[in-house]
C-alpha positions as CSV (number, residue, x, y, z in Angstrom):
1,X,0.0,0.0,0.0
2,X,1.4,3.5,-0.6
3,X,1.9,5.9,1.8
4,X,-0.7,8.2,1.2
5,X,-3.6,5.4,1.3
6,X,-2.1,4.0,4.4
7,X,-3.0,7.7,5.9
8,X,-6.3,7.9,4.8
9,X,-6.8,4.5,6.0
10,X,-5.5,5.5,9.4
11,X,-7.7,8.4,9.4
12,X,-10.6,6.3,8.6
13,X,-10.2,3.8,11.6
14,X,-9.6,6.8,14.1
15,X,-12.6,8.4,12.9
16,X,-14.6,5.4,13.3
17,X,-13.4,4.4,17.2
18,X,-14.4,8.2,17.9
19,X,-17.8,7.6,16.1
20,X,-18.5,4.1,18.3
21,X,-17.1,5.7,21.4
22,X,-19.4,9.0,21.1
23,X,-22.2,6.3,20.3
24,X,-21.7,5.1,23.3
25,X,-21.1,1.7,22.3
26,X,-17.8,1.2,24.2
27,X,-20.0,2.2,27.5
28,X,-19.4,1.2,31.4
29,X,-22.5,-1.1,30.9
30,X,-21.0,-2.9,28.0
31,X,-17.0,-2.4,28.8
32,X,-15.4,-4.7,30.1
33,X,-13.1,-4.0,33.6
34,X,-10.1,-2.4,32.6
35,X,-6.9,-5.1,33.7
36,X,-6.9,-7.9,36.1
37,X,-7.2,-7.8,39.9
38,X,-6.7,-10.1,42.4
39,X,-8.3,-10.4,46.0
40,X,-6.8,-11.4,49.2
41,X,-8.3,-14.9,50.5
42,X,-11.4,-15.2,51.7
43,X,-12.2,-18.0,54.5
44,X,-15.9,-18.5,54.6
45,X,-16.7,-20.1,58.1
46,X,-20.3,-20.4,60.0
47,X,-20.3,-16.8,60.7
48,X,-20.2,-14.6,58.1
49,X,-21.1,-11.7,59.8
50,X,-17.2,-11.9,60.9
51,X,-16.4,-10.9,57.5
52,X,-15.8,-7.5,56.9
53,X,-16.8,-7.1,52.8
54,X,-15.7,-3.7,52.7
55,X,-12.0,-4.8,53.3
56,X,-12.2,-7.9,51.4
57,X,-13.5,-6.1,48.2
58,X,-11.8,-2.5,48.4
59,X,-12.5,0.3,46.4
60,X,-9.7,-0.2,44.1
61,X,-11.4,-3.1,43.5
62,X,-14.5,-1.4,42.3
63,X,-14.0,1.4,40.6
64,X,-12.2,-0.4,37.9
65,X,-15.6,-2.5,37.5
66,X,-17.7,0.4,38.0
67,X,-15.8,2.5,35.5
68,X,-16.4,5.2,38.4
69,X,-14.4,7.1,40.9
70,X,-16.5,6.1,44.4
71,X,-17.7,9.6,46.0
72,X,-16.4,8.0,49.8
73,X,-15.0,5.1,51.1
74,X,-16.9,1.9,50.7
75,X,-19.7,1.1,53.3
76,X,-20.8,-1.8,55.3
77,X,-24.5,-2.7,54.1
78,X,-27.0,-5.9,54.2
79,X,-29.2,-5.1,51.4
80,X,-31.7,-7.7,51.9
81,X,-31.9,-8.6,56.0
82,X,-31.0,-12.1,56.6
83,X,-29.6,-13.5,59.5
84,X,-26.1,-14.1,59.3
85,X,-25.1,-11.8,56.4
86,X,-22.7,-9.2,55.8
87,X,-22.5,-7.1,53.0
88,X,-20.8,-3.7,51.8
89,X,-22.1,-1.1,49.3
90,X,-20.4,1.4,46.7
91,X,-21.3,4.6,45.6
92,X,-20.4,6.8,42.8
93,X,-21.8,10.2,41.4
94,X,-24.4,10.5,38.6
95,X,-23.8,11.1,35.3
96,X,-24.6,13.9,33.8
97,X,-28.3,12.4,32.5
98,X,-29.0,11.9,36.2
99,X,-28.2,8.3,36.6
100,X,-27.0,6.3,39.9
101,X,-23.9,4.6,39.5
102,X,-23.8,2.1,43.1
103,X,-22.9,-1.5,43.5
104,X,-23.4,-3.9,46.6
105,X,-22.0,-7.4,47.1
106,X,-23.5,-9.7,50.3
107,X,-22.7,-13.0,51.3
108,X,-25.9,-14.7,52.7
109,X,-26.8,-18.3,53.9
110,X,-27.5,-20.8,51.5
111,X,-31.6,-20.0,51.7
112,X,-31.3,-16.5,50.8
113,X,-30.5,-17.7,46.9
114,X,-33.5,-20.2,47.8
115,X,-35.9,-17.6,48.8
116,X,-35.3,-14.8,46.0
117,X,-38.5,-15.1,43.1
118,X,-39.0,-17.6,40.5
119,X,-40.4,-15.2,38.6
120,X,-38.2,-13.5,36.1
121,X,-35.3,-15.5,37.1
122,X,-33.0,-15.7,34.2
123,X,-30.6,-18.8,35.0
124,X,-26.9,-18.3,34.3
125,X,-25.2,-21.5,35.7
126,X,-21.4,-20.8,35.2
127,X,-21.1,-19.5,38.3
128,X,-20.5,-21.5,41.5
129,X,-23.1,-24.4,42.4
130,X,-25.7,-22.3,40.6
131,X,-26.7,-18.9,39.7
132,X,-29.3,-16.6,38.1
133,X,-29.9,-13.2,37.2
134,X,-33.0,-11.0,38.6
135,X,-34.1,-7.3,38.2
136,X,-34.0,-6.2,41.8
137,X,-35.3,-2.6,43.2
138,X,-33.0,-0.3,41.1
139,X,-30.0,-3.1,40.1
140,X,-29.2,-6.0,38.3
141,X,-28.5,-8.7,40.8
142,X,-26.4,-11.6,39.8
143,X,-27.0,-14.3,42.1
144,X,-24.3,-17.2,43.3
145,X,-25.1,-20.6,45.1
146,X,-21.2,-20.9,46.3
147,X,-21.7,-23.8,48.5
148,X,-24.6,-25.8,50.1
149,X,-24.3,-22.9,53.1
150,X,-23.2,-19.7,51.2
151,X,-24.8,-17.5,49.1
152,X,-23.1,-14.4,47.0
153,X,-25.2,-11.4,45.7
154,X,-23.4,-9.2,43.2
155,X,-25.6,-6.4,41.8
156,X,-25.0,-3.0,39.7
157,X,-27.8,-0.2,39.3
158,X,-29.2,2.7,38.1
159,X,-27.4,1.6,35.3
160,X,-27.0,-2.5,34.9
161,X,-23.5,-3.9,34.9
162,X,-23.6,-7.4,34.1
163,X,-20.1,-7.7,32.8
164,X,-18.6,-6.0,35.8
165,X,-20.9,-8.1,38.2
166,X,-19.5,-11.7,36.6
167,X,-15.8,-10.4,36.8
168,X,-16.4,-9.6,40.4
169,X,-18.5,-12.8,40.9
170,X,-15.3,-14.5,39.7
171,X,-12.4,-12.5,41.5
172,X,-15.1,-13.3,44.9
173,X,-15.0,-17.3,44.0
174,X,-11.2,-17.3,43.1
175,X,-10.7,-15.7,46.6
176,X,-12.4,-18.0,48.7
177,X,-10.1,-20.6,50.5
């Protein structure tokens, strides 16, 4: 190819990863995390309100995932109330349309995965034991059957992260010992 056409071909392709990336089809929903990470071991016991999620799963964990600085440090929440779980939520700032950017992650017993709806389950068994998707109040959940006692709930909302939810479903199962 001569040197001109290999410049207008350049041209070209830089024109059109502006015109997908102003399209918004390289977007935090669809992207995925930007490099690996790694977590320190996690030793599920009976008690898992002894884990501190927060810690476990820092924020430099999750803003990668989130594509989102956090507006404050990472902070200890159950999102759905049952006994024996611990949890941790993220928060970031709107965008400029006015949409939430947060994340949570909760380890639960075993019968919280039992006891979310049937309805509109959409089954996604690659993860752990068993797992399935559900449109929660707000987020995406992703939920994960680790083990015949542990549950994991990985969810993403205003706007749904599905891809960032698996990756950290996956960084949470390659952690625990």
């Amino acid at each position: 190819m001569n040197r001109p056409g290999y410049l207008i071909l350049c041209a070209c392709l830089a024109a059109l990863a502006l015109a997908l990336l102003a399209c918004g089809t390289l977007s935090p929903a669809t992207a995925a995390p930007a490099g690996p990470a790694t977590l320190v071991p996690i030793r599920l016991g009976g008690d898992l309100t002894q884990l501190d999620v927060c810690a476990l799963i820092p924020r430099a964990t999750i803003e990668p995932i989130m594509h989102r600085q956090l507006t404050g440090d990472p902070v200890p929440a159950i999102y759905y109330p049952f006994a024996g779980a611990t949890g941790c939520q993220y928060t970031a700032n709107k965008d400029s349309g006015g949409n939430a950017y947060f994340g949570y992650v909760e380890l639960a017993p075993a019968a919280a995965f039992d006891e979310q709806p049937q309805a509109g389950r959409i089954p996604d068994d690659s993860l752990g034991q068993s797992s399935f998707w559900i449109t929660g109040p707000g987020a995406r959940q992703l939920w994960v059957k680790i083990n015949d006692s542990t549950a994991l709930l990985v969810a993403f909302g205003d706007q749904p992260n599905e891809i960032g939810a698996t990756s950290l479903a996956r960084l949470i199962l390659a952690a625990i010992q």
